[in-house]
Structure formats: structure tokens, C-alpha cells
C-alpha positions in Angstrom: 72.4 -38.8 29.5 72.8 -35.4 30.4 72.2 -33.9 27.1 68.9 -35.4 26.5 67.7 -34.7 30.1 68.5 -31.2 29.6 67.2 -31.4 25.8 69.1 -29.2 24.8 67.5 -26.1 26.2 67.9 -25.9 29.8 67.0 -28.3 32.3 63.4 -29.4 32.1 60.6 -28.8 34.9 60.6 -32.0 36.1 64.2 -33.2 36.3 64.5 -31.7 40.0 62.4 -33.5 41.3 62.9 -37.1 39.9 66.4 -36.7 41.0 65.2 -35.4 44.5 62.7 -38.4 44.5 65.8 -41.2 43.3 68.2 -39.3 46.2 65.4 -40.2 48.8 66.6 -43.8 48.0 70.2 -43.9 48.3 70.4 -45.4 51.4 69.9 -49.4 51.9 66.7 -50.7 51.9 65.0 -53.9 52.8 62.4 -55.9 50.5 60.4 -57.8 53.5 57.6 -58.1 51.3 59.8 -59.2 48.2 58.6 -57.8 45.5 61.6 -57.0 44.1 61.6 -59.8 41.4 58.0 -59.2 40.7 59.0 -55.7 39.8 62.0 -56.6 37.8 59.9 -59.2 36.1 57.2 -56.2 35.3 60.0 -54.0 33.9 61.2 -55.8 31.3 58.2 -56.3 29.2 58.4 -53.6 26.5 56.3 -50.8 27.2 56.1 -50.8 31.0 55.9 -47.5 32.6 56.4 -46.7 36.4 53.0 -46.4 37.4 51.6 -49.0 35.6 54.4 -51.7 37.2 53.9 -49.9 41.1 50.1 -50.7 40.6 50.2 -54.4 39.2 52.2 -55.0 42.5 49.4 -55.1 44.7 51.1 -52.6 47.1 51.5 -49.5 45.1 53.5 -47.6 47.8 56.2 -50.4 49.0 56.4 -50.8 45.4 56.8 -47.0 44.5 59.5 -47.1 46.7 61.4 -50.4 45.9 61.7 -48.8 41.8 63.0 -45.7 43.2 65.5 -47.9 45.1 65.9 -49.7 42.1 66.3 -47.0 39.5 69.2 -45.1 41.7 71.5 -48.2 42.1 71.2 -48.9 38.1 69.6 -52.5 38.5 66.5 -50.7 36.6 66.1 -48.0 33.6 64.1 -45.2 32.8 63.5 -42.3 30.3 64.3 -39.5 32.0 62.9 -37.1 29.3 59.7 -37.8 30.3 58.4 -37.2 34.3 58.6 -40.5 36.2 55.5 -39.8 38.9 52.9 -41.4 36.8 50.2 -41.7 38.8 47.6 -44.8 38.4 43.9 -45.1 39.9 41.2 -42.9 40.2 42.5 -39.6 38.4 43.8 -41.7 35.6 47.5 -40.7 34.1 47.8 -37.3 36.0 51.6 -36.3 36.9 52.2 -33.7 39.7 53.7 -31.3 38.1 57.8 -31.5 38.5 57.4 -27.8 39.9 54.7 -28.3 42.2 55.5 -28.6 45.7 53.1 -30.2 48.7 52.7 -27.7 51.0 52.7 -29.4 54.9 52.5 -26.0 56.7 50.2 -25.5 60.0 46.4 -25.4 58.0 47.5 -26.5 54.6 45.5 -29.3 53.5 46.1 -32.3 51.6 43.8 -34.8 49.8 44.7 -38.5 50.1 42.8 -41.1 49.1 40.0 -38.6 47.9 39.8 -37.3 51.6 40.9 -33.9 52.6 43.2 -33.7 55.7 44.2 -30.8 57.4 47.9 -30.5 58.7 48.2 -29.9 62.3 51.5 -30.1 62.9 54.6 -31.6 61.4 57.9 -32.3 63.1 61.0 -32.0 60.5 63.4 -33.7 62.9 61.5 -36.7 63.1 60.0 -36.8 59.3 56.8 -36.9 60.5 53.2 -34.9 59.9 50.0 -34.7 61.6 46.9 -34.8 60.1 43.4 -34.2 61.2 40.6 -34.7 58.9 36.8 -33.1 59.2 35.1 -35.3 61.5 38.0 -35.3 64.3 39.9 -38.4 63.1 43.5 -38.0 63.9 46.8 -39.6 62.3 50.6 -39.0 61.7 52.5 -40.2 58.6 56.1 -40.0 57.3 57.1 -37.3 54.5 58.2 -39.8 52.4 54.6 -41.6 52.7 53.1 -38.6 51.6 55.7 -37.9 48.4 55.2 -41.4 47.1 51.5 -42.3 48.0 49.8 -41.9 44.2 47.0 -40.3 45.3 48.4 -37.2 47.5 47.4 -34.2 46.5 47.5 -30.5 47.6 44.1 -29.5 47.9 42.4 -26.7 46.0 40.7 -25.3 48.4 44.3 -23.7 50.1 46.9 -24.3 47.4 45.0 -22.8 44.4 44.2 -19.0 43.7 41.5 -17.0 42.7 38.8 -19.1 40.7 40.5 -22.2 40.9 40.2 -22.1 44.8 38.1 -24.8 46.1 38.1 -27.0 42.9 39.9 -30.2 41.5 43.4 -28.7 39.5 42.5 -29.0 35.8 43.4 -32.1 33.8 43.7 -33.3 30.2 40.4 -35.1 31.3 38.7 -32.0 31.2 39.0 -31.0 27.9 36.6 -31.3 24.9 36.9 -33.4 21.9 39.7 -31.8 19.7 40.8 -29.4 22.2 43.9 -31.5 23.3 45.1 -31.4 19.9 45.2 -27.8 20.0 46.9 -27.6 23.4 49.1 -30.2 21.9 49.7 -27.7 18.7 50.4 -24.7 21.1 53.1 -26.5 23.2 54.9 -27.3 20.3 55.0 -23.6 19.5 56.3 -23.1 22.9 59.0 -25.6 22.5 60.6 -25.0 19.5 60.7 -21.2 20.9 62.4 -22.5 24.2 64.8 -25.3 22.3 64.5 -24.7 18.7 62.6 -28.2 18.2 58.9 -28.7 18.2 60.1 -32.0 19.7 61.6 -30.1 22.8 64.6 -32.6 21.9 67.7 -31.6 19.7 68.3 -35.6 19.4 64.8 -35.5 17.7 64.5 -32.8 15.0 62.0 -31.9 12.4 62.8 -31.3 8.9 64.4 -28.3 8.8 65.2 -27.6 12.5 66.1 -25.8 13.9 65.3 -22.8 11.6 67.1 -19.8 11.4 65.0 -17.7 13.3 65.1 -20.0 16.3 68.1 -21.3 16.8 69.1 -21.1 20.1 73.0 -21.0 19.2 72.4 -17.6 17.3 68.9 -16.1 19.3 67.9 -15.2 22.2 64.6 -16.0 23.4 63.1 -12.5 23.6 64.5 -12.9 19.7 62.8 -16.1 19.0 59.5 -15.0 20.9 59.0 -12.0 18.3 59.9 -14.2 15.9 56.6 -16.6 16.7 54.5 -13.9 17.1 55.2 -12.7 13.3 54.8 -15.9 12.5 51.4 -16.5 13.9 50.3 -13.0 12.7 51.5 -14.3 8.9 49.2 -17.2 9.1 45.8 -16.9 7.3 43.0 -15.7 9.8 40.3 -18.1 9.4 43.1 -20.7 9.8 44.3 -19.3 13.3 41.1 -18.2 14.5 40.7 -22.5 13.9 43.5 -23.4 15.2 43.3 -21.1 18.2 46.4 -18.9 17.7 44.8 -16.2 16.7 45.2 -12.7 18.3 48.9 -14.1 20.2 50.9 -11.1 21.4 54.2 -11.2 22.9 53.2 -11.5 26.8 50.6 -14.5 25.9 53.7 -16.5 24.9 54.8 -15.7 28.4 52.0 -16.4 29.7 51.7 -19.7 28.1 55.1 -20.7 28.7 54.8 -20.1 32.6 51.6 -22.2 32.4 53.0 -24.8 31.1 56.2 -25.1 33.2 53.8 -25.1 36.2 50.8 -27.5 34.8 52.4 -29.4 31.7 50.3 -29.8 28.4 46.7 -28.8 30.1 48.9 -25.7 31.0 48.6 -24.8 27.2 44.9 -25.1 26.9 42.5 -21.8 27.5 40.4 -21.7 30.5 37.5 -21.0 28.5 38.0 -25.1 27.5 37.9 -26.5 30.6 34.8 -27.3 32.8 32.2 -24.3 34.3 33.2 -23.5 38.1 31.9 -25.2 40.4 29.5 -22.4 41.6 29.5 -20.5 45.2 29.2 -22.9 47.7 28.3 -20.1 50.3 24.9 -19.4 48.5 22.8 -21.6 50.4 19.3 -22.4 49.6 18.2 -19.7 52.4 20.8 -17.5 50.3 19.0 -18.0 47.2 15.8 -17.3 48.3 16.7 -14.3 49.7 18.7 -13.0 46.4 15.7 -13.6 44.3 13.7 -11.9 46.6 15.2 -8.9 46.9 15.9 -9.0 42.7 11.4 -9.0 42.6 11.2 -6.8 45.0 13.9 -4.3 43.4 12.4 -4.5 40.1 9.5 -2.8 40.4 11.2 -0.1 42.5 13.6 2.9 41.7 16.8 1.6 40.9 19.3 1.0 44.3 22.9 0.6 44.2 24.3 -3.0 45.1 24.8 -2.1 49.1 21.3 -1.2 49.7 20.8 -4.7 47.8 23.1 -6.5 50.2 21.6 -4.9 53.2 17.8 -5.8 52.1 19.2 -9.8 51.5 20.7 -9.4 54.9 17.6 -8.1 56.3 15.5 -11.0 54.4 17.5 -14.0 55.9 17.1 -12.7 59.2 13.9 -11.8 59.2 12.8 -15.2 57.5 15.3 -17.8 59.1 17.0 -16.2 62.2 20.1 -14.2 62.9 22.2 -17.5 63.0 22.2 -18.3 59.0 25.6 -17.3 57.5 25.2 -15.0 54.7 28.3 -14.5 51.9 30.0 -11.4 51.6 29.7 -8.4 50.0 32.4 -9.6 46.9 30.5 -12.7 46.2 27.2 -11.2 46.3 28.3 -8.7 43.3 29.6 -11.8 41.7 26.6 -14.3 42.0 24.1 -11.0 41.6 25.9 -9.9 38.3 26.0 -13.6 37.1 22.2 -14.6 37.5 20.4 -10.8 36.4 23.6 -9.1 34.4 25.7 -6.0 34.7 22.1 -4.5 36.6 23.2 -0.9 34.1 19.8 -0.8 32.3 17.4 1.8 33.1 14.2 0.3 35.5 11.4 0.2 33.1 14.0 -1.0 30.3 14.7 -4.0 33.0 10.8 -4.4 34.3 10.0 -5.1 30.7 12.9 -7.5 30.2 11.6 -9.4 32.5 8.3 -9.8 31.1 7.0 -13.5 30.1 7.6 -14.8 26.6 4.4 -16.6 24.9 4.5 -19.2 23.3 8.5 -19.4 22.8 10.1 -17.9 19.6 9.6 -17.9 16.0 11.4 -19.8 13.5 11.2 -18.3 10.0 12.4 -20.7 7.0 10.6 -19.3 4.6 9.9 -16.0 2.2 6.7 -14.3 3.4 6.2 -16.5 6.9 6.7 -12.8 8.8 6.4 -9.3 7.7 8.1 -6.6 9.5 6.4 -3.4 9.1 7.6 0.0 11.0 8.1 3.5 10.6 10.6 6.1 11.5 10.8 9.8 11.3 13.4 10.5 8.8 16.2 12.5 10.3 16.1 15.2 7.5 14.1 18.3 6.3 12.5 18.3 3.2 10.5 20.9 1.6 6.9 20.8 0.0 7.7 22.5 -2.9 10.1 24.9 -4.8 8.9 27.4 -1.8 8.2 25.4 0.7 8.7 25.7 4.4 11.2 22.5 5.9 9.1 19.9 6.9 9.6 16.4 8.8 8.5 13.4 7.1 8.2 9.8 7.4 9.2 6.5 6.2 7.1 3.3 6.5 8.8 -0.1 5.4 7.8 -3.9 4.5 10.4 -6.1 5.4 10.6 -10.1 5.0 12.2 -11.4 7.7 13.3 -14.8 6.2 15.2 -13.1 3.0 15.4 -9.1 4.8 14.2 -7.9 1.1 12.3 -4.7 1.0 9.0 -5.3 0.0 7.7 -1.8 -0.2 8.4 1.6 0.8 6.2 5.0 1.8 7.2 8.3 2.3 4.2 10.5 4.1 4.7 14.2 5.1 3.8 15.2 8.6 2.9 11.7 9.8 1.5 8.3 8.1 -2.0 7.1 8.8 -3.7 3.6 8.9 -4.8 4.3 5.3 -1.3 4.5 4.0 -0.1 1.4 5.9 -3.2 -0.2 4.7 -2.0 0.3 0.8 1.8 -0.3 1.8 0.2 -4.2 2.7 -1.0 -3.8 -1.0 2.1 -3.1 -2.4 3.9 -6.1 -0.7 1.2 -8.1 -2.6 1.1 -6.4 -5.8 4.2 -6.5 -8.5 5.9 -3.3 -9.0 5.1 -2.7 -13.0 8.3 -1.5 -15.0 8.5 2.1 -16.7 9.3 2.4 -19.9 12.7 4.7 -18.9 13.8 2.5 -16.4 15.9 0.2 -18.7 16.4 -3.4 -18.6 18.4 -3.9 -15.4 15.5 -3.4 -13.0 13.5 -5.8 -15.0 12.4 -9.0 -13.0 15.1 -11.6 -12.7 15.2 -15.3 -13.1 15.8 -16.6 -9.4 13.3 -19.5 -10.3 10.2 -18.5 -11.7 10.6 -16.9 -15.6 9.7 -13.2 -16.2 7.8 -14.2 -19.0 5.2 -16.5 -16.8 5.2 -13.4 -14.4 4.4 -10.5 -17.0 1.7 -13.1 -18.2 0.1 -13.5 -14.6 0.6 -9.4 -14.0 -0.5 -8.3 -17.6 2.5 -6.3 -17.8 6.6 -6.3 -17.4 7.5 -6.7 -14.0 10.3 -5.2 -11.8 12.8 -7.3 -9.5 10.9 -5.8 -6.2 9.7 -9.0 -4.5 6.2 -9.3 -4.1 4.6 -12.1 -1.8 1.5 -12.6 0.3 2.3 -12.2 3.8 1.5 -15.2 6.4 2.0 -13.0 9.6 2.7 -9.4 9.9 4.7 -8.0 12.8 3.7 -4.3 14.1 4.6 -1.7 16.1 2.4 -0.3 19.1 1.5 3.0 17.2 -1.7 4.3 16.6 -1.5 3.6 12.9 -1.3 0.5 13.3 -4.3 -0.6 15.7 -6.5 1.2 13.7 -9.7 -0.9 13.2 -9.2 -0.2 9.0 -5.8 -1.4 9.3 -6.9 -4.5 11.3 -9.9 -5.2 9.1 -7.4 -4.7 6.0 -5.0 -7.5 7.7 -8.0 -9.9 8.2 -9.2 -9.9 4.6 -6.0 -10.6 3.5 -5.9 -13.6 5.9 -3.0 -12.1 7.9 -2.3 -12.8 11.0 -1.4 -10.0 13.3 1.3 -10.2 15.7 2.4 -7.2 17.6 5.8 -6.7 18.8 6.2 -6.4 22.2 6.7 -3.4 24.2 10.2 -2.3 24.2 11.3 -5.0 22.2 13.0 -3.7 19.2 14.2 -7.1 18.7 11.5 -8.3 17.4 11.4 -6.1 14.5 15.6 -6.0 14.8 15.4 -6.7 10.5 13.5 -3.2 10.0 15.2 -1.2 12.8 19.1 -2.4 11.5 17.2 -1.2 7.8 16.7 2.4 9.0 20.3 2.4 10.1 22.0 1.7 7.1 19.7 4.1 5.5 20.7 6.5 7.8 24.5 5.6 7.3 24.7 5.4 3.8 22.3 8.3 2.4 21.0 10.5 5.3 24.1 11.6 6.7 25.8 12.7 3.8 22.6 15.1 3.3 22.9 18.2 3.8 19.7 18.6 5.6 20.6 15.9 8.3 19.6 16.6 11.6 21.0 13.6 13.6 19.5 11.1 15.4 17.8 13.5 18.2 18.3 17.0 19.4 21.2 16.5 21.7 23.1 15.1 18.0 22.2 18.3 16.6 25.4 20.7 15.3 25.7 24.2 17.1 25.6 26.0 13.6 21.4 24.4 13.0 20.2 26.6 10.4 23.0 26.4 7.9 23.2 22.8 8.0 19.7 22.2 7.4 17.3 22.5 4.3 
């Protein structure tokens, strides 16, 4: 018996307190209500399990008590591998955890029945504890009422820590489709590096187990938690990024393993699994107001620090519903403010136009020539007009579809592009690139699905593998180029229709932008005319790194 309640390992977490719980009845007890053959009847139908027999008694904490009674003077039997406090009802299969401990100080507050009471007093001589709950009501019950009523629980809102303050404890319950088989997949981890065994049980072993590397007879655990952690780092990455065990270091088995000796199985599941907090209960409706207030009023002014924020919400609520509303603190305004608007680190006219409203929702491409990105750049070299030529600046326009990101068509202008030369880049987006006789045959048009031979035929010559298509919308920058009324009147005898990006929205031309990087990165840099992005990127020694 004692071997498989330690299981092999150490004593587990909640051994303690079943045998605390069977001590508390040792003495004699009486059965006015009788229903102790009812609950011997119960217990010997295969499969019965403590909570389960306590609630089909009718009076689940009489009952709760009569098993214990039961169980410690060997008239009843129990697994003791697994934690007896089973609870029934509303929460479903919870367990306390065997390490959790109902705190009955002065202000602690409990929740029973699904009401929260606050402890007034207790009195240890007499077993006994006050409790008080919201609206006044008053009553005083035993401690041993309170450690076997099913639905006793420390309450959240004093017991937990940090985010977990104020909300029901996690439980399996919570968790998504799929996820408990991965919490399920990480305890087992945890097990067979604290006993050797997935199992947790030495009576109960795998094939193969306990392996070399974490055999408790011949390891110590420090030993057998590097020995996980190369494990885990040996499995494929796709595979552990799956199964959630990628990126697992040394002090997240630690922390794992203290989660789950506090919490059990939902110990081992991420945080980022569970439910969304329950929000700031603080942030009233007047709170709100005010917040949102402030953020339109702030937006269109220079940029304040978070105090001056604070002060101007505190200023708001008492200047629009009297000095008497509560307002939250300086901590969970930064919290609720950074939630609902961001970090706040953007400059102000970067956030003013972030803000701006977006027509008509966004744009799904699913097919070649839907959209066509066009934008120029200045290139960040020098080139040279000429054998003789003085250094000058030129620039690069591109045609980008934004369904397949192929490059359409290209021009490079000296000094600056005008609408003319956007004008005849749209005409080489429509017009197939002929093939020079020096070029060879791998440029030559491919066969993705329509043959070269039908293409040459419809061209009246050979055709290279530049895609050429006839654009349904064409997205534009804001420069002057492009609202020139040649340019426009171009677009509308193609049958285009012109859609302007908005203003400081590189996004939605993010395809042509994240082209002009990789040019940079892959050509321009390794020029030795490159002059960097702008003129704080420039080198100290200019003229001998330039053309």
C-alpha cells in the first residue's frame, strides 16, 4: 500500500491531505440518518467513485463524512493513487488540489454554494468560523463543515495572485478542443522525469521504462531534467512546435512541475489556452467614457505622457458626473489604456492617421491582375550619365501584381519619373516582353498553362517569361506623377480603376515596398556606390564610398 501511494517517487501531492481528511474520522460516529447501508450498497457496484456515491445519497455532506468514517475503519476501499475529494455538482469533476489549503483568516473569503462569504472571525478552540456575506447576513459553521462541503471554495478574489485575482481558478473545463491532450502529453513528461514512468507508477511501466537516462535509482533529478530538455530539443521542430514543447528550457520544467503539484493536470496547460480575463471590473461605464474621451481629445493634440492622461480622465469624471464617482488607479489605467489604443509609442500624426476610417472594408485578391501595385523609390545609389558623367540620383518605378507579387514591369528615370513614364510602364504591364535573339532559351516564355506557341502566334513574335496581364484596379501613391490628368486619362482608357493608397499607409502597397527591400538587400548594398537608406545611414568616409 505504501509503495503505490508513494509511486515510487516520493509521496504524491495529495496523500497529505486524504490522510488528514480519514484522521478527522477516527473517532466514533453516529449514523442517525442511516445511510450507512445505502452507502455500502453504492460502493460495491464496480466503478463507483467517492463523489459520485456522497451525491446519489441525497445528503452529500452527512454522506461525505459517513465514507470517511468508513474508509478509516477498513469497512470500505479506495485507490489511494488517485485524490479522493472528487467533487460533484455544479463545477463538475474539480478536485481541490491536495496542496491547497482554505484560508479562514480575519477577511479571507470563501465561496460556498456559489456565494462568497467573508470570514469574520473564527474561534480554534471551539472549531468554529464566522461568516458574513455581502448583504449583512450572518452565520457560524464548524471546520469540518467547511473541509467536507463539495462546494467550498477559496475565493479568487483574496486567495489568487496577480491576474488570476478576482476570477474562478482555471479548470480542465476551460480548455479547447485538443488542448487537454497536450496538457495530458506534458504531464507525462513531467512524470517520468519525477518517477521514471510516464505512468507516475513503477507498478505500471511502459515498454522500456524506466530508461537509462531517467532512472531514478542511478539520476538525480537536476540529471534527468537536462536529460528531457535534450530530448525535446532532438525532436523534429514542426512536430514540437505541434505538440507544444517546443522552445522548453530547463526552468520551464520547473516551472511546469510546480504548476502542477499546486493545480494537477490544468497545471500543465499554458495560460495562453485558457479563457480571456475577465476584464477590469473598476472601469465603469462613467470610466469608459471618460477614457475615450480623453484618447479623442489627445489625438489631435501634441503627444502627453500617461500622467497628464490620468489627470485629464480625472478631471473628465468630475467635471461630468461629480466628485463622488470612484475612478481606478494609476496601474490599471496604463493597463486598460495600453490594451484598448496600444503601446501609445507612435509619433502623433502617424497615430491621427491610424485612426482614420476604413471604406468600404478590405480587399480580397484571388486572382492574377485584380490589383496592381505601382510605386517608386529613389534608388539609394549614384550612377553616372556617361563615361564622364557627374553622380546622379535616379529612380525606380515598379508594377507589382498583388495576387501572384510578380514584377510586371520595371523603369529606371534619371533625376525624377514623370506621368509620361508611368503612363508607358501601364503599357508594359499589358504588352509581352519580345525575346532577343542573345538572350538564349531560358528566358523564353514557359508553359504554366497557356503554350508559347499560341502566345508567339497572338504576339507575332517569341515571347519572354515576364508576365503580362490587363490590370482590373491599379493601386497608387499620392505623388504628383501619379494624379497627373495624362496618367488618369491613360488609366481610364484602359478601363482601370484607380484606387489610391491611403495616406501613410504603406500597407497598402506592403507587396511593392517589401520589393524595394530585397532589392536593396540583395544588389544595392553590395554596390559600391550605396548611400544608405537616408543621410543619417551615410559612412563618415562619403566620397570614397560613392560613385
Amino acid at each position: 500500500m505504501w509503495l503505490a501511494i508513494c509511486g515510487g517517487g516520493g509521496w504524491k501531492e495529495h496523500v497529505p491531505a486524504t490522510l488528514d481528511a480519514l484522521s478527522s474520522q477516527r473517532r466514533p460516529l453516529s449514523d442517525p440518518l442511516g445511510l450507512r447501508p445505502g452507502l455500502l450498497a453504492a460502493a460495491a457496484r464496480p466503478g463507483a467513485r467517492f463523489g459520485q456515491i456522497a451525491v446519489a445519497s441525497g445528503c452529500e455532506p452527512v454522506a461525505r463524512a459517513q465514507l470517511l468514517h468508513l474508509l478509516w475503519h477498513r469497512q470500505l476501499g479506495t485507490d489511494l493513487a488517485q485524490p479522493l475529494a472528487v467533487a460533484a455538482g455544479p463545477r463538475g469533476d474539480r478536485v481541490r488540489p491536495g496542496g491547497a489549503v482554505l484560508e479562514l483568516s480575519a477577511g479571507a473569503a470563501v465561496v460556498l454554494d456559489g456565494v462568497e462569504w467573508e470570514v469574520e472571525r473564527r474561534e480554534p478552540h471551539l472549531g468554529r468560523v464566522h461568516l458574513v456575506a455581502a448583504d449583512g447576513a450572518r452565520q457560524h459553521v464548524s471546520l469540518r463543515f467547511l473541509a467536507n462541503h463539495p462546494n467550498c471554495w477559496p475565493s479568487s478574489r483574496t486567495e489568487a495572485s496577480g491576474a488570476d485575482r478576482g476570477r474562478q481558478p482555471k479548470t480542465l473545463e476551460d480548455l479547447k478542443p485538443g488542448r487537454r491532450e497536450l496538457a495530458e502529453l506534458r504531464m507525462a513528461h513531467l512524470l517520468e522525469v519525477a518517477t521514471g514512468f510516464r505512468s507516475g507508477d513503477r507498478f505500471r511501466p511502459g515498454p522500456g521504462e524506466p530508461k537509462p537516462e531517467y532512472d531514478p535509482d542511478s539520476t538525480t533529478l537536476t540529471g534527468r531534467r537536462r536529460a528531457k530538455v535534450a530530448e525535446l530539443a532532438a525532436m523534429d521542430r514542426h512536430q514540437a512546435k505541434l505538440l507544444a514543447l517546443d522552445a522548453v528550457s530547463l526552468h520551464t520544467l520547473i516551472r511546469w512541475e510546480n504548476a502542477r503539484r499546486q493545480f494537477g493536470l490544468v497545471g500543465c496547460a499554458d495560460d495562453r489556452w485558457l479563457r480571456q480575463s475577465g476584464g477590469h471590473p473598476t472601469v465603469t461605464e462613467e470610466v469608459r467614457e471618460a477614457i475615450f474621451a480623453v484618447r479623442e481629445e489627445t489625438l489631435r493634440r501634441e503627444k502627453v505622457s500617461m500622467r497628464t492622461k490620468e489627470s485629464m480622465i480625472h478631471q473628465y469624471v468630475r467635471e461630468t458626473f461629480g466628485p463622488d464617482t470612484a475612478v481606478p488607479s494609476y496601474q490599471t489605467l496604463c493597463r486598460v489604456w495600453r490594451e484598448w489604443f496600444g503601446p501609445s509609442g507612435a509619433r502623433q500624426r502617424y497615430a491621427r492617421s491610424a485612426e482614420l476610417p476604413v471604406k468600404n472594408g478590405h480587399v480580397l485578391v484571388h486572382r492574377p491582375g485584380q490589383v496592381v501595385a505601382l510605386d517608386t523609390t529613389v534608388l539609394p545609389v549614384m550612377v553616372r550619365d556617361g563615361v564622364f558623367g557627374d553622380p546622379v540620383k535616379c529612380h525606380l518605378a515598379l508594377a507589382l501584381d498583388v495576387y501572384s507579387h510578380a514584377l510586371c514591369a520595371f523603369r529606371l528615370t534619371l533625376v525624377s519619373d514623370t506621368s509620361v513614364d508611368v503612363a508607358m510602364l501601364l503599357r508594359d504591364v499589358m504588352m509581352p516582353l519580345p525575346m532577343r535573339e542573345d538572350w538564349g532559351e531560358e528566358p523564353e516564355w514557359p508553359y504554366p498553362g497557356i503554350p508559347a506557341a499560341v502566345v508567339a502566334e497572338f504576339a507575332g513574335h517569341k515571347v519572354a517569361g515576364l508576365p503580362f496581364l490587363t490590370p482590373e484596379t491599379v493601386t497608387t501613391g499620392h505623388g504628383s506623377v501619379y494624379r497627373n490628368h495624362a496618367l488618369v486619362e491613360a488609366q481610364r482608357v484602359l478601363g482601370c480603376n484607380i484606387l489610391p493608397a491611403r495616406v501613410l499607409r504603406p500597407q497598402d502597397k506592403a507587396a511593392c515596398e517589401r520589393a524595394f527591400g530585397v532589392i536593396r538587400q540583395l544588389l544595392f548594398e553590395r554596390l559600391v556606390g550605396y548611400t544608405g537608406v537616408d543621410v543619417a545611414d551615410r559612412g563618415a568616409d562619403r566620397p570614397r564610398t560613392q560613385c
